[in-house]
C-alpha positions as CSV (number, residue, x, y, z in Angstrom):
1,X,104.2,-84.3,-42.1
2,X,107.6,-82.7,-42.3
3,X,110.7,-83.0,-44.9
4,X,113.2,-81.7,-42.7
5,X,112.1,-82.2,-39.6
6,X,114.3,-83.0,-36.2
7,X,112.1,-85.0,-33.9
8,X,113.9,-85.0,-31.2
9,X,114.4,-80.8,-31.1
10,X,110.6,-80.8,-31.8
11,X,110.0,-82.6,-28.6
12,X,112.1,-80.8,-26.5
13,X,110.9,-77.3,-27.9
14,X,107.5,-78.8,-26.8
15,X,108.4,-79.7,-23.9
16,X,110.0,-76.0,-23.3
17,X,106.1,-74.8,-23.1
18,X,104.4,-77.6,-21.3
19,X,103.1,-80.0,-23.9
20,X,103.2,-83.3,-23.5
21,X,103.9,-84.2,-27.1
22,X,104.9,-87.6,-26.3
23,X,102.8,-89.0,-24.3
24,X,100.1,-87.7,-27.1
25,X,101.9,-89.4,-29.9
26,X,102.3,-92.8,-27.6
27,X,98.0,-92.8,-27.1
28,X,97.9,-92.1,-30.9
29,X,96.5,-88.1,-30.7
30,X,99.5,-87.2,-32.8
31,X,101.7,-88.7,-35.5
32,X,104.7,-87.6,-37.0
33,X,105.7,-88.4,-40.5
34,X,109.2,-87.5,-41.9
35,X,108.9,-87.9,-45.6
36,X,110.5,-86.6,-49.2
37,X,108.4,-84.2,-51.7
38,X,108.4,-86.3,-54.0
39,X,107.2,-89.9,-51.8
40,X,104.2,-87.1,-50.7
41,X,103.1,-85.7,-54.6
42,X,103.2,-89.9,-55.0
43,X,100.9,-90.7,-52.2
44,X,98.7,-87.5,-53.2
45,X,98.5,-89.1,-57.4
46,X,97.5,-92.3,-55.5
47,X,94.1,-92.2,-53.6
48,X,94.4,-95.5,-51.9
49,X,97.9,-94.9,-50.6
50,X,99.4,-95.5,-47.6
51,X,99.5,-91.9,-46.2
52,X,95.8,-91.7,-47.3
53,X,95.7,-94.8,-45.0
54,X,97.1,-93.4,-41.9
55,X,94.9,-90.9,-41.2
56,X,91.9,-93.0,-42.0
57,X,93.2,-95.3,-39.7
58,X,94.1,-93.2,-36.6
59,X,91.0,-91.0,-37.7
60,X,92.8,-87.7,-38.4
61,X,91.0,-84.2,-38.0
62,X,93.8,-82.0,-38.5
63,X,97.1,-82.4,-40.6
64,X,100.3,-80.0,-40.6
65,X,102.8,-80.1,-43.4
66,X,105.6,-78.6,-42.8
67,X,106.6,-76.5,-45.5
68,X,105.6,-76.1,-48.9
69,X,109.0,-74.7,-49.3
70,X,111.2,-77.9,-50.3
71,X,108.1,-78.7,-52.5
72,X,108.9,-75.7,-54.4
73,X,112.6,-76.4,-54.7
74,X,112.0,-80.2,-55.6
75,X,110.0,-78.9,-58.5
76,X,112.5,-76.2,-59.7
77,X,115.5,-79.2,-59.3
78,X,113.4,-81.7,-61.9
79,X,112.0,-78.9,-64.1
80,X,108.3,-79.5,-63.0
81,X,105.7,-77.1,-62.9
82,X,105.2,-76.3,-59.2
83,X,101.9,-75.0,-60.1
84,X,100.6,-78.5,-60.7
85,X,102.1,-79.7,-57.7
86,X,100.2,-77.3,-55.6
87,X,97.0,-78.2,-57.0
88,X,97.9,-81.5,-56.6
89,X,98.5,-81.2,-52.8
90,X,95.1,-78.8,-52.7
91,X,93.0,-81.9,-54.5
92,X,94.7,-84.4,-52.2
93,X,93.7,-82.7,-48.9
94,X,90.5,-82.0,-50.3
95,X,89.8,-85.8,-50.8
96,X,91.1,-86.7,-47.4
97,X,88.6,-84.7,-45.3
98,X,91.1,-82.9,-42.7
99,X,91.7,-79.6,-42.1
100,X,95.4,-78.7,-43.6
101,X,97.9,-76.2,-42.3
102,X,100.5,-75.8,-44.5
103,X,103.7,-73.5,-43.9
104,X,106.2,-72.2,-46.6
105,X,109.0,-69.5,-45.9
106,X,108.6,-65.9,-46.8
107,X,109.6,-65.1,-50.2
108,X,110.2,-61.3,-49.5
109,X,110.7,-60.4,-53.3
110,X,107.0,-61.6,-54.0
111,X,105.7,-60.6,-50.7
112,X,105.5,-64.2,-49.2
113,X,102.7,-65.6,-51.5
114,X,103.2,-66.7,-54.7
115,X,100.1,-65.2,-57.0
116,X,98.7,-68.7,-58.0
117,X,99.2,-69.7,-54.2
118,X,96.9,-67.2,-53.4
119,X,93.9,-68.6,-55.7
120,X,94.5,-72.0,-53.9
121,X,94.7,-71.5,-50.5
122,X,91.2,-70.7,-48.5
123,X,93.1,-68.7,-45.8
124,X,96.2,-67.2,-45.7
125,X,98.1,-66.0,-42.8
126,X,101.8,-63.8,-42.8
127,X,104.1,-63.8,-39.8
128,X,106.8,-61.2,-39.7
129,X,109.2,-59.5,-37.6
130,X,109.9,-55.8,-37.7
131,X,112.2,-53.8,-35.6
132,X,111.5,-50.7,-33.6
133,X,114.1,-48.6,-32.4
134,X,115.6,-51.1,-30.2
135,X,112.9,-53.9,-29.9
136,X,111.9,-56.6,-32.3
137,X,108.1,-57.0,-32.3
138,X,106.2,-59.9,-33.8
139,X,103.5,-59.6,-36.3
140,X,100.4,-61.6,-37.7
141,X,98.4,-60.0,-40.9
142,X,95.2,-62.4,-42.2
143,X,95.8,-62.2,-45.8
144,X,92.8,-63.8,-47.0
145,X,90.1,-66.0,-45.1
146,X,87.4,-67.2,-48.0
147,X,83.7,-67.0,-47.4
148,X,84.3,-65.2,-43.7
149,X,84.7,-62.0,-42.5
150,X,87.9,-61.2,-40.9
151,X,90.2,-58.5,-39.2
152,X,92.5,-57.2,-41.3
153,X,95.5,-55.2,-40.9
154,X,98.5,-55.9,-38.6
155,X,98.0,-57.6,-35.2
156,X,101.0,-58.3,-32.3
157,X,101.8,-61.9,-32.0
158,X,104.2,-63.0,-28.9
159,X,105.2,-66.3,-28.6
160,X,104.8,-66.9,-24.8
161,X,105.1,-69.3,-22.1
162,X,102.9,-72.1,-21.6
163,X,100.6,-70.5,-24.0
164,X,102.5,-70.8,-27.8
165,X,101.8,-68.4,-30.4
166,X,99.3,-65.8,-28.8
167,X,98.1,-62.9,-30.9
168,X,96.8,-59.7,-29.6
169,X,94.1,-58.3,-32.1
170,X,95.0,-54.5,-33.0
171,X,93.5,-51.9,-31.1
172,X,90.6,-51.1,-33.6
173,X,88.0,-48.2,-33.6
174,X,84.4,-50.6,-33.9
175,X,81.9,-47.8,-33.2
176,X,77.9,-48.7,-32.8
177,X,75.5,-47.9,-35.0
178,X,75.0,-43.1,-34.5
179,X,71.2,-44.1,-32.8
180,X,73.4,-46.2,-30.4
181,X,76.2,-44.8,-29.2
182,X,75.2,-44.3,-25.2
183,X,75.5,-40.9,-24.3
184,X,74.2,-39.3,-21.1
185,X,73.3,-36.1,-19.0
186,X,75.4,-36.7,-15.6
187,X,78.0,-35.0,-14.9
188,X,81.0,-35.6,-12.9
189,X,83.4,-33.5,-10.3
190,X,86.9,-33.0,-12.0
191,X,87.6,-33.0,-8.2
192,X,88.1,-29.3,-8.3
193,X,84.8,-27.6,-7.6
194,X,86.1,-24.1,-9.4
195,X,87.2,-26.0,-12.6
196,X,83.9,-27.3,-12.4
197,X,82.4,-24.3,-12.6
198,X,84.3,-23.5,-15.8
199,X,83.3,-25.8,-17.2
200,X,79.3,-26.1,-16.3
201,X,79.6,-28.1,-13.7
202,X,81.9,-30.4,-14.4
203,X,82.6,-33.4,-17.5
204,X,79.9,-35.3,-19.1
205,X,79.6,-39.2,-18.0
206,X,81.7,-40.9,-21.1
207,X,83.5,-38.3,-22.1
208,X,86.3,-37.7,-22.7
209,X,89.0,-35.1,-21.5
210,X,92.3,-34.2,-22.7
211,X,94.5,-32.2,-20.1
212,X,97.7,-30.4,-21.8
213,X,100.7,-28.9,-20.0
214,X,104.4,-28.9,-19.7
215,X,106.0,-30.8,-17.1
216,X,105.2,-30.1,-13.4
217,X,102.0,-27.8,-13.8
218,X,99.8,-30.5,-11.8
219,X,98.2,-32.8,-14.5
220,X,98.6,-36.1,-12.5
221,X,97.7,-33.7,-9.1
222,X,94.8,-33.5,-11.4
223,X,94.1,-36.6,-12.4
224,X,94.1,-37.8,-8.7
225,X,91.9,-35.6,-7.5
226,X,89.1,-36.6,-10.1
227,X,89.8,-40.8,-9.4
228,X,90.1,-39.8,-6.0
229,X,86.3,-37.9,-5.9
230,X,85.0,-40.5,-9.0
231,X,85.7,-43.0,-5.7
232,X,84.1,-41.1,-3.3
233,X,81.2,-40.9,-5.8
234,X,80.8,-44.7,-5.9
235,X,82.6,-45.2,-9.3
236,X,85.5,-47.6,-9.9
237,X,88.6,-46.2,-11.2
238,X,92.1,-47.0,-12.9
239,X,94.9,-44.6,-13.4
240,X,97.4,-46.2,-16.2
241,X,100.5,-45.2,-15.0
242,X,103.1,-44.7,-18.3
243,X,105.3,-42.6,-16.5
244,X,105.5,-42.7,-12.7
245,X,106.0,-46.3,-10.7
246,X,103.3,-46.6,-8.6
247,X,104.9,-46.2,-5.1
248,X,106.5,-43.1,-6.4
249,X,103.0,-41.6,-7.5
250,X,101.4,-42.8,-4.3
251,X,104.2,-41.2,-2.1
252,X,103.8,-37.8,-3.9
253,X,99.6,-38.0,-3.6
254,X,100.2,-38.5,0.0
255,X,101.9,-35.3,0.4
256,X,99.3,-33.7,-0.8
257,X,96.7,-35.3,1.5
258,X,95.6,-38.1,-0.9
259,X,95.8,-42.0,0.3
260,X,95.8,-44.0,-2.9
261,X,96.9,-47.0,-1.0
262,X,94.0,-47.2,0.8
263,X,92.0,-46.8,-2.8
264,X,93.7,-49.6,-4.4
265,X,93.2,-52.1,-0.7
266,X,89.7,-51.4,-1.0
267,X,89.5,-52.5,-4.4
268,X,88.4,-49.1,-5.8
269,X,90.9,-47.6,-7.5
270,X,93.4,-50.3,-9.7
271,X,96.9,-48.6,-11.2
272,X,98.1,-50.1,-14.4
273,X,101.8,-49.5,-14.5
274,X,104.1,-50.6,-17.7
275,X,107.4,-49.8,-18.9
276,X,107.4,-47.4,-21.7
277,X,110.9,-48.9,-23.1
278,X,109.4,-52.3,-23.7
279,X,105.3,-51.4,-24.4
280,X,103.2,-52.8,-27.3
281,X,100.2,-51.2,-28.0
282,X,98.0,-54.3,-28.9
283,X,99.3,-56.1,-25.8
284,X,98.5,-52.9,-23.4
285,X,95.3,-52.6,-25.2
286,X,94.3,-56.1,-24.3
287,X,95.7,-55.9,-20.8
288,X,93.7,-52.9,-19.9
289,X,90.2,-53.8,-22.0
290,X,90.2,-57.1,-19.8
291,X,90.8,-55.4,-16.5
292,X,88.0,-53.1,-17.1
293,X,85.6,-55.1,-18.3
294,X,86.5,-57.7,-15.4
295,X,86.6,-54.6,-12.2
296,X,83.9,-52.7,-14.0
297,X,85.6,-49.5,-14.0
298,X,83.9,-46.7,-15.2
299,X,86.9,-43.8,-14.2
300,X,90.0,-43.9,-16.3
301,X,93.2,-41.5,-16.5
302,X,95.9,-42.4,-18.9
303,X,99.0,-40.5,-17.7
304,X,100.5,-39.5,-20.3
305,X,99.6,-40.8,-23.5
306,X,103.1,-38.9,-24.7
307,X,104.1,-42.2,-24.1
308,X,102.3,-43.7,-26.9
309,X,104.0,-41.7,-29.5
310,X,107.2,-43.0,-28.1
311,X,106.0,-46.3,-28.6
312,X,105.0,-46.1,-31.8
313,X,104.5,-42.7,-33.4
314,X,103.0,-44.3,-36.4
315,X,100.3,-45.8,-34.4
316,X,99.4,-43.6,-31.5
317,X,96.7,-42.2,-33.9
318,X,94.8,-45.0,-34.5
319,X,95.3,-46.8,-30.9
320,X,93.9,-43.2,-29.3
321,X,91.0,-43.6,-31.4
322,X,90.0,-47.3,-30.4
323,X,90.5,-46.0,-26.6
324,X,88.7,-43.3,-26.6
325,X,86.0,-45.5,-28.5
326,X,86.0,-48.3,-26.1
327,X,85.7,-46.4,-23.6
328,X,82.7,-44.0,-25.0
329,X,80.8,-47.4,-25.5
330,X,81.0,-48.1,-22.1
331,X,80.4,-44.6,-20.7
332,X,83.3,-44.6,-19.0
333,X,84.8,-41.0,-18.6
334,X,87.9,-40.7,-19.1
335,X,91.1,-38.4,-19.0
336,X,93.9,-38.3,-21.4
337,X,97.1,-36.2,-19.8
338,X,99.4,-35.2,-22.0
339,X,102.6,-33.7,-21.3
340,X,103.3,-31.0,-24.4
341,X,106.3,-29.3,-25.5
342,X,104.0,-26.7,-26.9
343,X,102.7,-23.7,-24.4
344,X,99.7,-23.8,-26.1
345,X,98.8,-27.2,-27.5
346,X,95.2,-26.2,-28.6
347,X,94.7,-26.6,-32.1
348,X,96.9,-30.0,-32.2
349,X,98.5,-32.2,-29.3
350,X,100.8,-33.2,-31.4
351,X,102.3,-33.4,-35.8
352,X,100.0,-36.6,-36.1
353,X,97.3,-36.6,-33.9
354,X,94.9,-34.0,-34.0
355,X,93.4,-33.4,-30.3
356,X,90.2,-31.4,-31.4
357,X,88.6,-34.3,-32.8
358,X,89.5,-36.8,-30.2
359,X,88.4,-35.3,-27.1
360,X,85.3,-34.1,-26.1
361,X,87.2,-31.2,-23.2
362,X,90.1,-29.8,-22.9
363,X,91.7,-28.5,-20.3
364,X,94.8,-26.2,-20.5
365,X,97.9,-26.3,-17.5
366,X,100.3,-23.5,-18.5
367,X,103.6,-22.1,-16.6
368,X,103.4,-17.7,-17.2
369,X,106.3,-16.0,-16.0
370,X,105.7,-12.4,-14.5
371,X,108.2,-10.0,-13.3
372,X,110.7,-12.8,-12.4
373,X,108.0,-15.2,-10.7
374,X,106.8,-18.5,-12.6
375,X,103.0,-18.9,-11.9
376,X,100.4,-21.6,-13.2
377,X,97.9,-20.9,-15.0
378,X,94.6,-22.6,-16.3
379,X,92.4,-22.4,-19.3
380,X,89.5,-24.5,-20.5
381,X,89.2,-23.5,-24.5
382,X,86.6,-26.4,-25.1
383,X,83.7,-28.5,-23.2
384,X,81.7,-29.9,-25.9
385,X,77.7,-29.5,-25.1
386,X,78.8,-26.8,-22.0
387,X,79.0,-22.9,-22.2
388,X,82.6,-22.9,-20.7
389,X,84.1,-20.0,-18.9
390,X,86.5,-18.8,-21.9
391,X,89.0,-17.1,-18.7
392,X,92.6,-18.0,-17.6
393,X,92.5,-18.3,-14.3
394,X,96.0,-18.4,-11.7
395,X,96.4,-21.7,-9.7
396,X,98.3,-23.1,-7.4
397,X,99.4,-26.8,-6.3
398,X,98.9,-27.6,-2.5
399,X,96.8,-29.9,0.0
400,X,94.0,-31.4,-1.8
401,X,95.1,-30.6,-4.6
402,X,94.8,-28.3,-7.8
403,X,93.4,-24.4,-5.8
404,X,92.6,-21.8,-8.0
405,X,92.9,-18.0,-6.9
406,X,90.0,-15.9,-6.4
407,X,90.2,-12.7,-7.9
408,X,85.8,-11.2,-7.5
409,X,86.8,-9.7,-3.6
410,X,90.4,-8.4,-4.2
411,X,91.9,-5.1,-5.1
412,X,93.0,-6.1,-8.5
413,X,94.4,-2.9,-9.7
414,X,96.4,-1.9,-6.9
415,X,98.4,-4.9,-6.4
416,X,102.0,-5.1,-7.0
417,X,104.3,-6.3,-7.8
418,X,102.5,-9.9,-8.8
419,X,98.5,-8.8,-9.3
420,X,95.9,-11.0,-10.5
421,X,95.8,-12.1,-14.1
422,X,92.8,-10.2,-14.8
423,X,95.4,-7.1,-14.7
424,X,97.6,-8.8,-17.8
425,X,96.9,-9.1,-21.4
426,X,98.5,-12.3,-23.4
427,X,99.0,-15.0,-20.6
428,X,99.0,-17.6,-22.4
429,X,101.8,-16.4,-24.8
430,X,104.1,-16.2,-22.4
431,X,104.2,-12.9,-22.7
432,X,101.8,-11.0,-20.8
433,X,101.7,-7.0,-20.5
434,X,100.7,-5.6,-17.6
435,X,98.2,-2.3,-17.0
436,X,97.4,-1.0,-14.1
437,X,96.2,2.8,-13.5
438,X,97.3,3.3,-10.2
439,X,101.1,1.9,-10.7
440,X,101.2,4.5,-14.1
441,X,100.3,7.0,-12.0
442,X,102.9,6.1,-10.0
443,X,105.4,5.7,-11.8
444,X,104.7,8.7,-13.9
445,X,104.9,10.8,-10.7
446,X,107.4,9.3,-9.1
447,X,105.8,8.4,-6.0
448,X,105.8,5.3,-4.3
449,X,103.9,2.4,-5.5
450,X,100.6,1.0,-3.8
451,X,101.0,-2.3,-1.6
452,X,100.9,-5.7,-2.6
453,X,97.7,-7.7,-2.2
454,X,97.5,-11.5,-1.8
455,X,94.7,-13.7,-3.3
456,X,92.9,-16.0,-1.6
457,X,92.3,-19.5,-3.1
458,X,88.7,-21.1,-3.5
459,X,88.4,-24.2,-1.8
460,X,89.3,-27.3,-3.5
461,X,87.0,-29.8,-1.7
């Protein structure tokens, strides 16, 4: 039922998404009515009318009137209470049986819904658009739904192909009951057998594991080499790729003695890639929860969930949450990498989100610069459940990965002019001062200064 209706633009827009809408309306599924407001409040005073009629006769489950809009202005034009109007329409679907959908524009001055409209209606759904930076997202908010739970808030609605109007429920934090939430004593290889040992023996199955660091100290290195050893483990990964294209990351793991390709052919490792310019949260929420649940992964890496807060910095809170949730109720362990502009990034990871109570670990990539030399540095300031090794340790970036230096056999004191980082105070300020007994002497004398000493690195597999 429509007052204003084009038919012919109504079945060509159908047509535009693969719906026969003709051919329904020729077998009788579907019958359009172009009417006036005030022929439909007629038909609605008369019980036994003709419109009444039709849908008795072609046995009618659902009707659509199309909008409630010009009933409003037909009332205002002849001075008659609208409210009567509307309760007259409510009383006349009521009688015929059908379940109604009736549309009316926004009114943005009283937020869409007039107040007695409100009372009347048993559900009431709002559609909006709202820009962001450059984009224009859709949005779908269930105002009311009477005598049934419901979702509220703001949910994503695209209009897509084939499909229609498809909504993507917002990503939403649902924890079990505290005596269910699965928890568990396995642990598993970061990859790294000495970060392991920093932290225990590695990260609890489920947990999860935020690693922080500025640009190029390793934290997709990382993250490799845990999917990589999570595979080799018999676990099913994903690395969500926010950043990198996938054959750009899978050419840099290579160089480093890691075949992803072969991973992702045997079905083991899957790599989500998306364009951060044109992401929506709900819609990458729903795109990974189903490729989990369908692949049965149990190994995730998001890399980096800076990404998010370009997204949608009002949001990334909330979304981190219902990730981090989903995944804890599957026991799926999971790293978050997050490239910070802090050095130290502990007590936040960023102005609104709070990483100390998202993440169960976190791990600590650092650039220190000594003498004139930039070096990598690591730190583990927190493994829930775990007596951690509260040291910074030196690192470097090579085949296989993430190596730290081993500093228990050297001659820490008398190397110069780089020694070990147990001979520096303040590393992680960026600031470290350096004492050494031997090069005091030294230089106190005047004589020349002791030899340099290189570290070895520990093993990475």
């Amino acid at each position: 039922m429509s007052f204003e209706l084009d038919t012919a633009k109504l079945l060509r827009d159908a047509a535009g998404f693969d719906w026969d809408l003709q051919g329904m309306i020729d077998r009788g599924k579907i019958k359009i009515i172009q009417t006036s407001p005030a022929v439909l409040l007629g038909e609605f005073r008369n019980p036994d009318g003709a419109f009444a009629a039709a849908l008795v006769d072609m046995k009618a489950k659902r009707l659509l009137i199309d909008g409630l809009t010009p009933l409003r202005l037909y009332a205002e034009l002849n001075d008659m209470p609208f409210r009567e109007d509307v309760h007259l329409l409510i009383d006349g679907l009521t009688r015929l049986g059908v379940t109604s959908l009736v549309t009316a524009e926004k009114d943005e001055s009283l937020s869409g819904v007039l107040a007695h409209e409100r009372f009347v209606f048993d559900t009431i759904i709002s559609l909006g658009r709202e820009e962001n930076r450059r984009r224009v997202q859709r949005r779908l908010t269930v105002m009311k739904s009477r005598g049934q739970d419901f979702i509220s808030g703001s949910h994503t609605m695209r209009i897509e192909p084939s499909v229609g109007v498809h909504v993507y429920r917002r990503a939403q934090s649902r924890p079990l009951d505290w005596d269910a939430q699965p928890t568990s004593d396995e642990r598993l290889s970061t990859g790294c057998p000495a970060l392991d040992r920093m932290m225990d023996g590695g990260i609890y199955k489920g947990s999860v594991t935020l690693v922080s660091g500025i640009s190029g100290t390793g934290k997709t290195v990382l993250s490799v080499q845990f999917l990589t050893h999570a595979v080799q483990a018999g676990h099913k990964a994903l690395l969500v790729s926010l950043d990198e294209h996938p054959a750009q990351l899978m050419r840099n793991a290579r160089s480093l003695g890691f075949d992803l390709q072969a991973l992702v052919d045997a079905g083991d490792l899957h790599i989500h890639y998306e364009s951060p310019l044109e992401l929506e949260l709900d819609v990458h929420f729903d795109r990974i929860v189903r490729l989990v649940e369908a692949e049965g992964i149990d190994c995730v890496v998001f890399d980096s969930i800076a990404v998010y807060e370009i997204s949608s910095r009002s949001e990334v809170a909330d979304y981190l949450y219902a990730l981090a949730t989903f995944f804890k109720d599957r026991l799926a362990t999971t790293l978050f990498n997050y490239e910070s502009p802090e050095l130290l990034g502990v007590s936040q990871i960023s102005e609104d989100l709070k990483g100390s109570h998202l993440v169960d670990n976190i791990v600590l990539l650092n650039y220190v610069e000594v003498s004139t030399v930039l070096r990598r540095a690591i730190a583990v300031p927190k493994v829930r459940g775990s007596r951690n090794l509260q040291v910074t340790r030196e690192y470097t970036i090579g085949t296989g990965g993430l190596l730290l230096f081993d500093e228990e056999d050297s001659a820490q004191a008398g190397a110069v002019p780089q020694l070990p980082f147990s001979s520096y105070y303040g590393l992680l300020s960026r600031s470290p001062s350096r004492r050494s007994p031997l090069i005091e002497e030294a230089v106190a004398k005047g004589a020349p200064l002791p030899p340099s000493h290189d570290l070895p690195t520990e093993r990475s597999q």
